[in-house]
Each structure stands twice: as C-alpha cells, then as structure tokens.
MARLUMZA-770161 format. One record per residue (C-alpha): y, x, z; residue in three letters; residue number from 1. Coordinates in steps of 0.001 Angstrom, whole numbers, plus 500000, padded with zeros to 6 digits. Layout:
N
{py=Y; px=X; pz=Z; marmar=Ala; marfi=NUM}
...
! end
This chain:
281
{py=500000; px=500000; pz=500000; marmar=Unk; marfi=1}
{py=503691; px=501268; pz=498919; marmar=Unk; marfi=2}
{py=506624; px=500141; pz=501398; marmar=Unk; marfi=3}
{py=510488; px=500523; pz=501048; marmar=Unk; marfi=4}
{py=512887; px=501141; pz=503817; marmar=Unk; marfi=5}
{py=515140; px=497558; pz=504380; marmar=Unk; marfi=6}
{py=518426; px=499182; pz=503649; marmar=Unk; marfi=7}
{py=521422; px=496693; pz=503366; marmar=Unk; marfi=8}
{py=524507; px=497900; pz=501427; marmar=Unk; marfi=9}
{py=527685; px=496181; pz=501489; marmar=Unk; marfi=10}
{py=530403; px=498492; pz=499430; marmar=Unk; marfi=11}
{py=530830; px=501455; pz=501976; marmar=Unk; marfi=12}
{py=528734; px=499691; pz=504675; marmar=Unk; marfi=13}
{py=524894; px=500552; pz=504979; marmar=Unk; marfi=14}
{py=522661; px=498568; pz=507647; marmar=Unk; marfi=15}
{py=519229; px=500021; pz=507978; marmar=Unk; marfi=16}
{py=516258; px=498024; pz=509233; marmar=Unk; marfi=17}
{py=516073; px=500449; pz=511989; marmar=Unk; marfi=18}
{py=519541; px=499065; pz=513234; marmar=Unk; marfi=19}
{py=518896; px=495730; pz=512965; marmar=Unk; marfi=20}
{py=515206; px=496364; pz=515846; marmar=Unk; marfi=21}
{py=517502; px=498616; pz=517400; marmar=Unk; marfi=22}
{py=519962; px=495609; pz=518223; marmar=Unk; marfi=23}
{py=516780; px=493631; pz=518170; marmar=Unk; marfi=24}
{py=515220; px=495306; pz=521164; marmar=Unk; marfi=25}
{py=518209; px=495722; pz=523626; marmar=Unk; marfi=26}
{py=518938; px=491986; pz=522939; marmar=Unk; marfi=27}
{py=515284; px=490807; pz=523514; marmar=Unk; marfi=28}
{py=515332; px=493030; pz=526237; marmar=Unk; marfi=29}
{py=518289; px=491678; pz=527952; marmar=Unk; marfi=30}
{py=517303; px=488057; pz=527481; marmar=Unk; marfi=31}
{py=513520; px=488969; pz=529785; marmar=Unk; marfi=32}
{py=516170; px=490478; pz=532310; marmar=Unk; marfi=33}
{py=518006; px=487702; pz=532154; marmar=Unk; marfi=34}
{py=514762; px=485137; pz=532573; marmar=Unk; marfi=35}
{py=513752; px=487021; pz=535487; marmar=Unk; marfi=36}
{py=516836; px=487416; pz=537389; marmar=Unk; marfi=37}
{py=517777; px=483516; pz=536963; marmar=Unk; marfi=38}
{py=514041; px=483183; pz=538330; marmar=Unk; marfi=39}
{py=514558; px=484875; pz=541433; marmar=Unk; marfi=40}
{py=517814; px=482746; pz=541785; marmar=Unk; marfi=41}
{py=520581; px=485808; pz=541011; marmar=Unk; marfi=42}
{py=523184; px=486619; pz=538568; marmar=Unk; marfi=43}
{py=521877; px=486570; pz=535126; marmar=Unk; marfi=44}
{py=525259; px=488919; pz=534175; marmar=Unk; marfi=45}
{py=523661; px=491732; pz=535731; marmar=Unk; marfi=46}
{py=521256; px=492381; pz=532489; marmar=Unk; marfi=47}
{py=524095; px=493021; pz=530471; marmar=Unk; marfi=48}
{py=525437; px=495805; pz=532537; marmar=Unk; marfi=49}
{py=521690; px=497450; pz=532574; marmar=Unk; marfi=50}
{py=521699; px=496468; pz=528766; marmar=Unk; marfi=51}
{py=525205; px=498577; pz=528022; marmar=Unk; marfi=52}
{py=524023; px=501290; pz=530346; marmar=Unk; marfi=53}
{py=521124; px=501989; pz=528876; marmar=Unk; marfi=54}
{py=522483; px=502061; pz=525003; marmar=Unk; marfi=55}
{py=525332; px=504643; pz=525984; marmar=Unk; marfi=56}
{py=522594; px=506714; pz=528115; marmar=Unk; marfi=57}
{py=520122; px=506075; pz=525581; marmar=Unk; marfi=58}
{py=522175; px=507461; pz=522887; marmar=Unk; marfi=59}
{py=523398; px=510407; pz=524591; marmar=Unk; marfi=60}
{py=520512; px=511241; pz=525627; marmar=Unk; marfi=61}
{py=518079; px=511199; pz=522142; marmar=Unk; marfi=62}
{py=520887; px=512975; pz=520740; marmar=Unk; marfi=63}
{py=520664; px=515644; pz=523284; marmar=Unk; marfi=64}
{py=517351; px=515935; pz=523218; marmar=Unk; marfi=65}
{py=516519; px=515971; pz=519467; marmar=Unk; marfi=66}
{py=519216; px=518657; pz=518949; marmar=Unk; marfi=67}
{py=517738; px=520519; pz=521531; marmar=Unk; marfi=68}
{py=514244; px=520596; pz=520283; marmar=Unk; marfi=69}
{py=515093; px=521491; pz=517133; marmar=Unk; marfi=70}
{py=517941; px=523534; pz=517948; marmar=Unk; marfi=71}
{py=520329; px=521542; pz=515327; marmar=Unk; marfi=72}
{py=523443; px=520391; pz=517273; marmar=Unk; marfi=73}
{py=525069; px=519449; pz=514071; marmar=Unk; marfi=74}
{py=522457; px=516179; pz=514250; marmar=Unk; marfi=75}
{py=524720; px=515224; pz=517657; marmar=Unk; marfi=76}
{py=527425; px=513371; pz=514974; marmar=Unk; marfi=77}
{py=524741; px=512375; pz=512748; marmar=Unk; marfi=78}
{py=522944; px=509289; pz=512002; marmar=Unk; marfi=79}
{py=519651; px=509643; pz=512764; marmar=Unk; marfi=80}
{py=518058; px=512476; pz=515101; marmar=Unk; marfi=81}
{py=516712; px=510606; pz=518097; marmar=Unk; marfi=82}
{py=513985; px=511524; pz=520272; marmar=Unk; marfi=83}
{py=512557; px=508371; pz=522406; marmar=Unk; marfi=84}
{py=511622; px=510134; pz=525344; marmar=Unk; marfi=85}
{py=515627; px=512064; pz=525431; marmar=Unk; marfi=86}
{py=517012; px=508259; pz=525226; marmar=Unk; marfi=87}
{py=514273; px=507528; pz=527622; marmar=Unk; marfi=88}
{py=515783; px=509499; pz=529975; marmar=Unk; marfi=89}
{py=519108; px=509418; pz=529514; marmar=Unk; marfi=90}
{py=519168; px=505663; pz=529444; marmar=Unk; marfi=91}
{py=516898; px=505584; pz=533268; marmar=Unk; marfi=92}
{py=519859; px=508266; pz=534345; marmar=Unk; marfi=93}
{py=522463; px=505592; pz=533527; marmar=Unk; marfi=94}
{py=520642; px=502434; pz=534806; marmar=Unk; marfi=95}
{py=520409; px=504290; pz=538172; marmar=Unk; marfi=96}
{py=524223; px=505466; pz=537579; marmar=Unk; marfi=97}
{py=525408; px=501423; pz=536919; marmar=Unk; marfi=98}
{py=523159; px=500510; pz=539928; marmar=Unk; marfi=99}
{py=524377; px=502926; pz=542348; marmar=Unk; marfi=100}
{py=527864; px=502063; pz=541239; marmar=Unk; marfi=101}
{py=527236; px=498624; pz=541381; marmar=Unk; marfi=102}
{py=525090; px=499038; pz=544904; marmar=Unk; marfi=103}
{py=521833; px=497828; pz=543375; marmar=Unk; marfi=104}
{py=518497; px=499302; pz=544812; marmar=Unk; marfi=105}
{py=516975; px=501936; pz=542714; marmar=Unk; marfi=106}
{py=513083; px=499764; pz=543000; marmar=Unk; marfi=107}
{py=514765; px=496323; pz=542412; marmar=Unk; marfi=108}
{py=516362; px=497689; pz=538955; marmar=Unk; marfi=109}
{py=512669; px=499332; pz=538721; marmar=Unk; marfi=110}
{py=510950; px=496330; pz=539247; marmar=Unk; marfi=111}
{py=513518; px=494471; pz=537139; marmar=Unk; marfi=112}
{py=513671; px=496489; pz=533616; marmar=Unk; marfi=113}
{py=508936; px=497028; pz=533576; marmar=Unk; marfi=114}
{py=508688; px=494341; pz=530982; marmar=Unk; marfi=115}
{py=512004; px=494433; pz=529369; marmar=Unk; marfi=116}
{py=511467; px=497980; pz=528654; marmar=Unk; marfi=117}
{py=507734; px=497784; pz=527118; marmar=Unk; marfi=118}
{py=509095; px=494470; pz=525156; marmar=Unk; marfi=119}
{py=512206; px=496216; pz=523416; marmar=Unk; marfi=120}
{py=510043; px=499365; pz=522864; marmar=Unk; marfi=121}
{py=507793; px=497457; pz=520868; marmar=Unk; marfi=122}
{py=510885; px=495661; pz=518878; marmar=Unk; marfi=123}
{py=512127; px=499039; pz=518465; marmar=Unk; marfi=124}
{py=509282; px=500577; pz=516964; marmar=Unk; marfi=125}
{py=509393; px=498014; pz=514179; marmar=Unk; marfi=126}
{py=512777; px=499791; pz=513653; marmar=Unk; marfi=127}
{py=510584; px=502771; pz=512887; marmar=Unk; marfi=128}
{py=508764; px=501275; pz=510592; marmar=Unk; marfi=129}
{py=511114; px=499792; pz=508370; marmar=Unk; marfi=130}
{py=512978; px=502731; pz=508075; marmar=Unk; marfi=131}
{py=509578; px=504447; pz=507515; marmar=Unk; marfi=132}
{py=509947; px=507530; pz=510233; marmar=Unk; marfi=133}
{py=507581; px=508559; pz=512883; marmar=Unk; marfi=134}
{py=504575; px=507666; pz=510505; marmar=Unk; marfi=135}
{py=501300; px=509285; pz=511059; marmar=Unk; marfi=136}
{py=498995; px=511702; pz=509405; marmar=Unk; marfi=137}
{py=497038; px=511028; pz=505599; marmar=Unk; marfi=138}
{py=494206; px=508831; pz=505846; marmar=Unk; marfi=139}
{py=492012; px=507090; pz=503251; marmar=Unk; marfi=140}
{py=491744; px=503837; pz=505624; marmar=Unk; marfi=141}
{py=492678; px=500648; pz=503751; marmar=Unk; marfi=142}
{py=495664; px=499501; pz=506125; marmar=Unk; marfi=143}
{py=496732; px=503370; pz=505219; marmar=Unk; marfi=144}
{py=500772; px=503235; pz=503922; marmar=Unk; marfi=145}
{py=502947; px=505069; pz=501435; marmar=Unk; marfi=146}
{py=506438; px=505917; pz=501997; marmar=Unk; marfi=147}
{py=507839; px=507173; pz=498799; marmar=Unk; marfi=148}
{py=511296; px=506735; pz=500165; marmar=Unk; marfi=149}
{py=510300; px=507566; pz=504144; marmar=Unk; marfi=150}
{py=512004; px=509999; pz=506625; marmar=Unk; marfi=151}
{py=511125; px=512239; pz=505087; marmar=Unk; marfi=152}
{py=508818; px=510812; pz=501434; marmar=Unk; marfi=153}
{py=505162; px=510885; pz=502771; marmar=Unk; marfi=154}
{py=504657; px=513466; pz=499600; marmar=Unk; marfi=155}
{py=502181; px=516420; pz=500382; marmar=Unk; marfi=156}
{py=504883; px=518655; pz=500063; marmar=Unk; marfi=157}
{py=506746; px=517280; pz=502866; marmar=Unk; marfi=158}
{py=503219; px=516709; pz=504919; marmar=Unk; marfi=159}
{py=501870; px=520517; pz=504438; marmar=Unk; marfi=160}
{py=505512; px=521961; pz=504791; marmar=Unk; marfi=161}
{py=506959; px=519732; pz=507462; marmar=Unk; marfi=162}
{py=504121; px=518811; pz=509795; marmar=Unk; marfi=163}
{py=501240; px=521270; pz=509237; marmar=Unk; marfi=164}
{py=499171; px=519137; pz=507279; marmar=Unk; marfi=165}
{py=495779; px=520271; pz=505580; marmar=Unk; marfi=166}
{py=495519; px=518634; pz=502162; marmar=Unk; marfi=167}
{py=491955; px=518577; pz=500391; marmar=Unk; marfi=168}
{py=492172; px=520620; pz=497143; marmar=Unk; marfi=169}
{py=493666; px=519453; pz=493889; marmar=Unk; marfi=170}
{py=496639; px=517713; pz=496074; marmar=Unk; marfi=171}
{py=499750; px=517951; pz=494092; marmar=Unk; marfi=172}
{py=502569; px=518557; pz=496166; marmar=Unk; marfi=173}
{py=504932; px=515036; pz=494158; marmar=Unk; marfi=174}
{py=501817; px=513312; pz=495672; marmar=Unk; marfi=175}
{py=502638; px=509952; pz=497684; marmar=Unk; marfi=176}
{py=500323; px=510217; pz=500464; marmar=Unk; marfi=177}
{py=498895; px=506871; pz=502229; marmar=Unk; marfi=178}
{py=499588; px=507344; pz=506009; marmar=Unk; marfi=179}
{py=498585; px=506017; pz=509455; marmar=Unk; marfi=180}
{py=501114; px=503357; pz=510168; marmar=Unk; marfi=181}
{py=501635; px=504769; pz=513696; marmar=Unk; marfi=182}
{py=504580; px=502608; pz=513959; marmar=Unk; marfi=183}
{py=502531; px=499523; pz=513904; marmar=Unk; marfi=184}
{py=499629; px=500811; pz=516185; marmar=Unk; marfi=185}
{py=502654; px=501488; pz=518784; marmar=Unk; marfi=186}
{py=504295; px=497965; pz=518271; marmar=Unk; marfi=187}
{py=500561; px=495944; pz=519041; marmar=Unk; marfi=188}
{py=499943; px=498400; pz=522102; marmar=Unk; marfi=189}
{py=503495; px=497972; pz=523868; marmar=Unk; marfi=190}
{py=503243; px=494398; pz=522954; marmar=Unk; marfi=191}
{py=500084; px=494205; pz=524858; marmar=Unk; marfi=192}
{py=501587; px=496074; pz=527965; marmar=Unk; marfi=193}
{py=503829; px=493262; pz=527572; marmar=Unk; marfi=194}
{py=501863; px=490703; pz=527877; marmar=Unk; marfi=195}
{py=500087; px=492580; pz=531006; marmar=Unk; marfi=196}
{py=503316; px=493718; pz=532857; marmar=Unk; marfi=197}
{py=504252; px=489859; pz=532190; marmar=Unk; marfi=198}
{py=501850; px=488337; pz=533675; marmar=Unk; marfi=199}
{py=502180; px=490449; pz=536895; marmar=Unk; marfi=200}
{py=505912; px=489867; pz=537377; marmar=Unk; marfi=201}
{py=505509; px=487561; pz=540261; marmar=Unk; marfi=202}
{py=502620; px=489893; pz=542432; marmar=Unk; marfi=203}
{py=503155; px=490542; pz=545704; marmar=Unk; marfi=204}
{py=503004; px=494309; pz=546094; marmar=Unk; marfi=205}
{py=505897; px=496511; pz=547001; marmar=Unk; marfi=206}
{py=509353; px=496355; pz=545036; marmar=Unk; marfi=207}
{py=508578; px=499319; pz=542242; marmar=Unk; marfi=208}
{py=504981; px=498739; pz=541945; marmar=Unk; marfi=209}
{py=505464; px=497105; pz=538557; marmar=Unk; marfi=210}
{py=507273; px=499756; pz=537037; marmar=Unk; marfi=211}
{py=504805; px=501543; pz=537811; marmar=Unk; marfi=212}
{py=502258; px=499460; pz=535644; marmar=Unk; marfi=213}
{py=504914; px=500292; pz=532641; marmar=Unk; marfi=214}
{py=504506; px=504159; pz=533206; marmar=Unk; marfi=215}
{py=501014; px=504791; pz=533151; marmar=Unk; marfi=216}
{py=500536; px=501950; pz=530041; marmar=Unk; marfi=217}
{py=503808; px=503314; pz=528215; marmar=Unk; marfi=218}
{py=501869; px=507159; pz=528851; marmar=Unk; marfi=219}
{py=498909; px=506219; pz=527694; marmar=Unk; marfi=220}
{py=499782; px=504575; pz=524637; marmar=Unk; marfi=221}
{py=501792; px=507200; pz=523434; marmar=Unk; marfi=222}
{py=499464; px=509831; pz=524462; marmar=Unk; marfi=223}
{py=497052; px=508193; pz=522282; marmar=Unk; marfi=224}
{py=499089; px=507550; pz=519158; marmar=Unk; marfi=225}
{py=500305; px=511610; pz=519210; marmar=Unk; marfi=226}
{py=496499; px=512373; pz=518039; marmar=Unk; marfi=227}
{py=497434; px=510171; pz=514803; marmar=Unk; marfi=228}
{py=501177; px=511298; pz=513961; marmar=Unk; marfi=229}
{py=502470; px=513694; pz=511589; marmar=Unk; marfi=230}
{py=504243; px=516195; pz=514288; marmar=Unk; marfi=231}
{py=505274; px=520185; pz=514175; marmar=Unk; marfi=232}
{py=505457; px=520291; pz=517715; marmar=Unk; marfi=233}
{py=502022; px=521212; pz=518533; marmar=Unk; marfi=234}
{py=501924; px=523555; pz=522032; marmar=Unk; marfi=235}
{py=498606; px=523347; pz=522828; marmar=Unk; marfi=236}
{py=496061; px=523044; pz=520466; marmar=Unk; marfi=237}
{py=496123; px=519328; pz=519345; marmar=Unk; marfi=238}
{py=498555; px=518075; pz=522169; marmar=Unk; marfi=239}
{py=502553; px=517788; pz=520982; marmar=Unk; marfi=240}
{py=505226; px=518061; pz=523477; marmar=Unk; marfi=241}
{py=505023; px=514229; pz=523662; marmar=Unk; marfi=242}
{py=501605; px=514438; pz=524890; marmar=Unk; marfi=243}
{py=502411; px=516513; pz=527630; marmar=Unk; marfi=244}
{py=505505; px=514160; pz=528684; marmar=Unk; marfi=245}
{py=503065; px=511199; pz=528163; marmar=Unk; marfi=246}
{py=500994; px=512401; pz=530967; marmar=Unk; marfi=247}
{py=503576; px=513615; pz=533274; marmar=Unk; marfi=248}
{py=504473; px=509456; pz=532621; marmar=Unk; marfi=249}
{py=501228; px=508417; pz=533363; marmar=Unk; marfi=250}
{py=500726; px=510143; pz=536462; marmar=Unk; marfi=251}
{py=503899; px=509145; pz=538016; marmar=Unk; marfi=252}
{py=502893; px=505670; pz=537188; marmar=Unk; marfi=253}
{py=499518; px=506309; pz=539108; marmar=Unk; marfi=254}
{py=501963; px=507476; pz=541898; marmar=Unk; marfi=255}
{py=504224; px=504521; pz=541735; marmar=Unk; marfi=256}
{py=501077; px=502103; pz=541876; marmar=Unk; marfi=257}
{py=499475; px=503769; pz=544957; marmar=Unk; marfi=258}
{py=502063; px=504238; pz=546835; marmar=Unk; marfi=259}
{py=503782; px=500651; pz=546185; marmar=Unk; marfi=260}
{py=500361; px=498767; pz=546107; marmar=Unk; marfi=261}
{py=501070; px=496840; pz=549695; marmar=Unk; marfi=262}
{py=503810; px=494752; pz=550531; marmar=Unk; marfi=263}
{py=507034; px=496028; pz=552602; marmar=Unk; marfi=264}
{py=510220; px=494634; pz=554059; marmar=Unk; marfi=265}
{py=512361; px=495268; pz=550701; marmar=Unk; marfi=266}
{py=515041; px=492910; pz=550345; marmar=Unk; marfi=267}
{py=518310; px=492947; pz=547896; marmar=Unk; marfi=268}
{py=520942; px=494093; pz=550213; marmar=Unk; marfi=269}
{py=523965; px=491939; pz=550632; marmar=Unk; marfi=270}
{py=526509; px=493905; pz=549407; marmar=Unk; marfi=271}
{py=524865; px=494013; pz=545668; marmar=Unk; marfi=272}
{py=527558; px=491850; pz=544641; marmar=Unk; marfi=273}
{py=526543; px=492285; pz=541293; marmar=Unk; marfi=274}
{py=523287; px=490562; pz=542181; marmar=Unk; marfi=275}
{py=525156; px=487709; pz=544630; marmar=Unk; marfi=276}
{py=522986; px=484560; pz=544014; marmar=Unk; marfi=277}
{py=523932; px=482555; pz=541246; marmar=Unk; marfi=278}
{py=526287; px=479757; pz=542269; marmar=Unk; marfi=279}
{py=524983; px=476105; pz=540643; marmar=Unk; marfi=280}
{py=526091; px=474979; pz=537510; marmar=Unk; marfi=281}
! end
C-alpha cells in the first residue's frame, strides 16, 4: 500500500496532518480532564491550565531534546524536530510548575492527567502517521506501507543511509520500500492503555497509583515498538536510546504502583483555589 502525507495549502499557509492530531490530542486530552474533574465535583477550568502548560513545556522541551541528540540546534526554529520523550518531559516539568504555582498536589495532577495522557498520545501518533515519520523497518507483511513522500521517502537509500538498514541484494537505492506502520501499532496499544487506565479511574488506592498504571503501560509499549522502527540510535546492540528511557518508565511505574497500592489520608488541600469545588449552575 502507497500513502501520502495530508498536507493542506492555502496560498502561503501549509497545515500538515500532523498539526491537525497535534491539536487533536491536547483537545481530547483536555476534554477527559475536564470529565474527570467535573466528576469529582471541582473546577473543570483547571484542564486548560494543565492543557497550556503542557504544550509550551512540551514544545520546549522536544525541541531541546531533538537538537541535543542530534547535535543540530538550528532544528530549535524549525518545524519539525521533536523527540516525544524531550516534550515528555518538559511538558511533566511544567504541569508540576502550573501546579505548584497554582498550589495543586503533585499526586492529584498525577492521578488527574494517567488517561488524558495515554488518550492524546494515541491521537498524536496518528499525527505521525499522516505525516508519515517515525515509521518502522522494511517488511514484506501485507499491512506493510510505502511512503514515497515520508519524513524522510521510505526509499532504500534513505533506509541503508539513514537508519542502518540491511537491504537483500538487487535493492535499488530509488526503491519505495513497504514499512512497518509503527505509527499505527502505537495508536491501538495506547488506545488500549486507555481503555485500562479508564476503567480504573475511580479505584481506591493511594492518590498517584494510577499514574503509575500509565508509566509502566506507556514503557512497555514503546519498548516494544523500538524492536520494529527504523532508528540510528542504537547503544546497545538492538536497544535505541528510547528503549533504555522506556524501561527507566516502566520501572518507576512499578514503583509508583507498589508504593501507592493502599489507601492514605490524601485530600485536595483547601487553598488549591484553582481546584475550589465547582459552584452549581
């Protein structure tokens, strides 16, 4: 199967499908925010300021870290050049940031952003795909995908050059390559964490406990999807960088749902005023 990027051009305007998820995802997840703080009977306006926070910190930091890994800080003022697990970061840093400001406990926000954050990762990864970056490595499967116009073309040029990539002999490097639609396998699996962080939203365990359930699933899955993606930033033997974060993830996650697995005395302070109960309409 061939697929084109969704590019929309409107005289000196150009809107990529990876914009449109992008705007997808934060808004998706700032409307499950929103369900679950009118749920637990406080201000629904609160998801916007973690929504806001987490674009600027997001940006920043898969800017940051992209230029970093690949030691091109000219990519800082350029389109593309994000790195999930930079924005990843950088967007946590400035939830916590908003929520200190804003005197909001660090496990409430926790607890709060699990199943927004495995939603709109999931949304965002369709972004991915319709811009046709992130793909995976040439396969011969029959759901396998061409990107002729991907970031970059999925040509064996670009694989062999770019990510390493053993051809079988007689390739010619114009070749259009089918690839593993990683992009895809990530959307179903974060979709499914979903679905399971969902349905635990209303346990009983410790404040934090479900975030916890969004680390380890959000490691795994990635760690799992590395084996399958075109990458040059193999550091030991088959593992990428993102491997090795994806575990780090996971086992903090582990962490999170041991040590949060019994019930406590945590309670949203008074003073969150940006969490004051909702008044009735």
């Amino acid at each position: 199967m061939t697929v084109y990027p969704l590019i929309i051009r409107a005289g000196p305007l150009m809107i990529t499908g990876y914009g449109i998820m992008m705007m997808a995802a934060f808004l998706m997840a700032g409307w499950v925010m929103q369900h679950e703080l009118r749920r637990r009977g406080l201000k629904e306006d609160y998801a916007a300021d973690i929504v806001v926070a987490a674009v600027i910190g997001g940006i920043i930091g898969g800017k940051l870290w992209y230029a970093a890994l690949y030691r091109d800080w000219s990519t800082l003022f350029s389109r593309g050049g994000l790195v999930w697990y930079g924005g990843f970061v950088g967007g946590v840093l400035a939830v916590m940031l908003n929520g200190w400001r804003r005197k909001v406990p660090l496990r409430f926000s926790m607890e709060l952003t699990a199943p927004a954050l495995a939603v709109g990762y999931a949304v965002g990864r369709v972004g991915c795909f319709l811009v046709q970056d992130d793909y995976g490595v040439p396969t011969s499967l029959p759901w396998g995908m061409r990107f002729p116009q991907g970031w970059p073309p999925s040509t064996a040029q670009n694989l062999a050059r770019d990510f390493g990539v053993t051809l079988p002999s007689g390739t010619q490097p114009t070749d259009v390559l089918a690839v593993q639609p990683t992009q895809l396998y990530e959307v179903a699996l974060m979709l499914l964490a979903f679905w399971w962080i969902w349905r635990l939203r209303t346990h009983q365990r410790a404040a934090g406990w479900l975030f916890g359930w969004y680390l380890l699933l959000a490691g795994i899955e990635r760690f799992l999807v590395e084996f399958l993606r075109a990458k040059d930033d193999r550091f030991l033997g088959p593992l990428t960088i993102a491997q090795g974060m994806s575990l780090a993830i996971a086992l903090v996650g582990v962490g999170m749902l041991v040590r949060w697995r019994r019930p406590d005395a945590f309670m949203v302070p008074a003073d969150a005023t940006a969490l004051r109960p909702a008044t009735a309409r």
